[in-house]
Residue, then its C-alpha position, 0 to 999 in steps of 0.5 A: x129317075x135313074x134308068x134300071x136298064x142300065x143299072x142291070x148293065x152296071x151291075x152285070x159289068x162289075x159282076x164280070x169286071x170288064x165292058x167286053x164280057x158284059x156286052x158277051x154276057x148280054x147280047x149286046x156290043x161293047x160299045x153300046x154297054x160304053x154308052x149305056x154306063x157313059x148315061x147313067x154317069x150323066x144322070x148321077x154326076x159321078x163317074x161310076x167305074x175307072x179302067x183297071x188292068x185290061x177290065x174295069x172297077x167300081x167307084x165307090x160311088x158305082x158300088x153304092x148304086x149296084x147294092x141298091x140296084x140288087x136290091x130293087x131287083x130283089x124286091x122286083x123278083x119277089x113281086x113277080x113270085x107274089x103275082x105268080x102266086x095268085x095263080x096257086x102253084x099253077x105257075x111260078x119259079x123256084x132258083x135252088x143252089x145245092x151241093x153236089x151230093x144233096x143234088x144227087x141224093x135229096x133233090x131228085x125225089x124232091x123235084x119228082x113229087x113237086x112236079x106232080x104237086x105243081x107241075x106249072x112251077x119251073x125250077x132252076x138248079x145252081x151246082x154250089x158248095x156251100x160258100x157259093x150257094x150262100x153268096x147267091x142267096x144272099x144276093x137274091x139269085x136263087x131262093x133256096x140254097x141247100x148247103x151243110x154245116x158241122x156241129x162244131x161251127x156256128x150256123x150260117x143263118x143270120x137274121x135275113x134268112x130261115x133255116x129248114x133242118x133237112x137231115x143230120x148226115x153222120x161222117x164216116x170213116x172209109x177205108x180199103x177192106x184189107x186195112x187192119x181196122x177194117x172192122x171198127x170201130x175206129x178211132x182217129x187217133x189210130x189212122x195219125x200215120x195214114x196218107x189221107x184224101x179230102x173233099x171240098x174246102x169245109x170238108x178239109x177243114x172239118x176233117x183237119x179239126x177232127x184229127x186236131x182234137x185226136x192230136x195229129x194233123x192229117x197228111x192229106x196227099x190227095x184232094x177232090x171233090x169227086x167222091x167216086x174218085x176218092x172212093x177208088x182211092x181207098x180201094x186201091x190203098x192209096x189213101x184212107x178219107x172220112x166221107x158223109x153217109x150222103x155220099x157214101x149213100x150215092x155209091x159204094x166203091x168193092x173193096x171199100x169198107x165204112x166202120x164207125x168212126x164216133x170222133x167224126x160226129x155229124x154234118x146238118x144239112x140245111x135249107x136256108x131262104x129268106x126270111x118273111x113270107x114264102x111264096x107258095x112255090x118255094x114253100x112247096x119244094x121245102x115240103x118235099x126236100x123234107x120229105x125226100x130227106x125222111x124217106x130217102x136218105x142214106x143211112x149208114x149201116x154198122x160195120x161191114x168186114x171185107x167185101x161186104x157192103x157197109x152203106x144202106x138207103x132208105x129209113x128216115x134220116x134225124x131231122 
């Protein structure tokens, strides 16, 4: 029978990619993690991972045993849960991944009343856009990832996970409050000539489908993933940005004005896990991520001429 000691040494060298960082990440030296993946190769007959550069690569032979390896893992995690759960919420563990406005935004409120409900539950948050925190689910290192998706793209669920609608958050045009469309609304058609400043990846390429349709490419001069920082950008002239009412929501920048912009349409923000039964704890933190989505999220109010504000919180977001 194959050691799943070492099969965590394997799988925590192909995650980093040498021996060295390995032995880093767990404590160990380097060669004692040597010795551990010279055993396992013993036991299988097979050489599990060759020199590559300064670090290592899996065989073909190690890929097979870290799938597997993840697997039982999972399956060991998930038995752990079931354990917990005989207790009834009074102990347990929650691993949510979240984007970072839905962080700010949804999963305080959403913490706050998990903790009066089950204050035995212990959560542990991943910071991840939604590529990172889908690569972290599916490989069964957190339970919950909170991610957002455009109408237009298909769903990121296939049919190992449930999705749990949280909100539906409109995006909305921001521009400085001197700008001749101050008042809105605005169609993206008439901002074809405008330096523009976009958020993280999906947000790029959402942005660039939505000018696509109005018939222009976006110049987008400037890029991040600070939605504070893009805010100040608008404000001082610099550049006009399309940003979701989540964010908007969280902060609104003097000398900002947000007229509707009907052509943006919306993003889903969603909580995916995995499909089957959902131990008690992590059915309990859906329960109030919905919640704190109904009572709490940022809706986008009419358009607001100069110096006023156009962003209001409160009132219940679409589900």
């Amino acid at each position: 029978m194959l050691d799943l000691h070492r099969g965590r040494i394997l799988r925590e060298v192909a995650r980093l990619g040498s021996m060295t960082a390995a032995a880093r990440s767990l404590a160990y030296t380097q060669p004692a993690v040597s010795h551990h993946i010279a055993r396992l190769e013993a036991e299988v007959g097979t050489p599990l991972v060759v020199r590559h550069g300064r670090g290592v690569r899996l065989t073909e032979a190690g890929r097979i045993l870290v799938e597997h390896v993840e697997d039982v893992l999972a399956r060991m995690d998930d038995a752990e849960e079931r354990i917990a759960a005989i207790a009834g919420l009074r102990a347990g563990r929650v691993r949510i991944a979240v984007f970072p406005t839905a962080a700010a935004s949804l999963l305080p409120a959403a913490l706050a009343g998990l903790r009066d409900r089950a204050p035995g539950v212990t959560v542990t948050l991943m910071d991840a856009e939604p590529p990172q925190a889908l690569a972290a689910l599916r490989a069964g290192e957190v339970d919950v990832a909170v991610v957002f998706n455009h109408e237009y793209l298909p769903s990121d669920t296939d049919a190992r996970f449930r999705e749990v609608v949280l909100c539906q958050d409109p995006i909305r045009i921001a521009l400085p409050a001197a700008h001749p469309l101050a008042a809105g609304p605005v169609g993206l058609a008439d901002l074809a000539e405008e330096t523009w400043v976009s958020g993280c990846a999906r947000c790029r390429d959402h942005l660039r489908w939505a000018c696509g349709r109005a018939g222009f490419v976006p110049r987008i001069a400037f890029a991040t993933d600070d939605h504070v920082a893009v805010q100040r950008l608008v404000a001082h002239g610099l550049a006009v940005t399309a940003l979701p009412g989540l964010a908007l929501g969280l902060h609104s920048e003097p000398g900002v004005t947000v007229p509707a912009a009907p052509d943006l349409g919306k993003r889903r923000v969603v909580a995916l896990v995995p499909a089957g039964p959902r131990p008690p704890a992590v059915a309990a933190l859906l329960d109030e991520l919905a919640a704190a989505s109904a009572t709490g999220a940022p809706v986008v109010g009419p358009a607001a001429g100069p110096g006023e504000g156009a962003v209001r919180t409160g009132g219940g977001a679409g589900r």
